[in-house]
C-alpha positions in Angstrom: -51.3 129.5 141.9 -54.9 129.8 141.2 -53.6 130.2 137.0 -51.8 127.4 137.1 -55.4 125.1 138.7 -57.1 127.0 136.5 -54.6 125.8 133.3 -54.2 122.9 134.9 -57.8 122.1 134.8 -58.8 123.0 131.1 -56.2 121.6 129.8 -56.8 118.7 127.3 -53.5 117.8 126.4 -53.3 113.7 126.7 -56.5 113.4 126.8 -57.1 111.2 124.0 -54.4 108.9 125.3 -56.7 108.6 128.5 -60.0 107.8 126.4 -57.9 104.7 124.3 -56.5 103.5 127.5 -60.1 103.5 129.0 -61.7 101.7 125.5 -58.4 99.0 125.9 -59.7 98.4 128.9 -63.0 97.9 128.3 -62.4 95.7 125.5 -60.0 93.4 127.8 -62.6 92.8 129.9 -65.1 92.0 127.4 -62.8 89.4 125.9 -61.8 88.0 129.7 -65.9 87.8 130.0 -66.4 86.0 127.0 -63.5 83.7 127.2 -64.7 82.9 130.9 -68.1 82.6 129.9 -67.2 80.5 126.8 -64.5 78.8 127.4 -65.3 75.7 128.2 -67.4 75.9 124.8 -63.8 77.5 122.5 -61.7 73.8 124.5 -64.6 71.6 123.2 -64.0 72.5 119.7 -60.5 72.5 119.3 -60.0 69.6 121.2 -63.1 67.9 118.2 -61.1 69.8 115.7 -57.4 67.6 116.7 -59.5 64.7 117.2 -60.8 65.1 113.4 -57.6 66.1 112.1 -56.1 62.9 114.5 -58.3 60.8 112.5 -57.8 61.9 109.3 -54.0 61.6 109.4 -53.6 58.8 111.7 -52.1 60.6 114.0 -52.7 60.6 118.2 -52.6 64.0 119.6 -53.6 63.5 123.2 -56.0 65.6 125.3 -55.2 64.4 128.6 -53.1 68.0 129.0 -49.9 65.5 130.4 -46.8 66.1 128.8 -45.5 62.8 129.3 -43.1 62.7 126.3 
């Protein structure tokens, strides 16, 4: 019993899968900060980007969000 703890605990095997699913981690919630803390900021620009590209074709794209048809 006390080989197999022993084993058991210097083993490394799956390791690395541990460390990328840590660093994914990490990086998802580095993008869900940034997109909380910037978001308002990221709809601001596309919604001046469809109003640029609205004008430029003559076309009405919205913004209200309502899918009215």
């Amino acid at each position: 019993m006390l080989t197999h703890l022993k084993r058991l605990w210097t083993e490394e095997d799956g390791q690395g899968m541990v460390e990328y699913g840590l660093i994914l981690a990490l990086v998802a919630v580095v993008v869900i900060g940034a997109l909380s803390f910037l978001g308002d900021n990221v709809a601001g620009i596309f919604e001046h980007i469809t109003d640029e590209v609205g004008d430029e074709t003559g076309e009405d794209f919205g913004g209200d969000g309502n899918d009215d048809g």
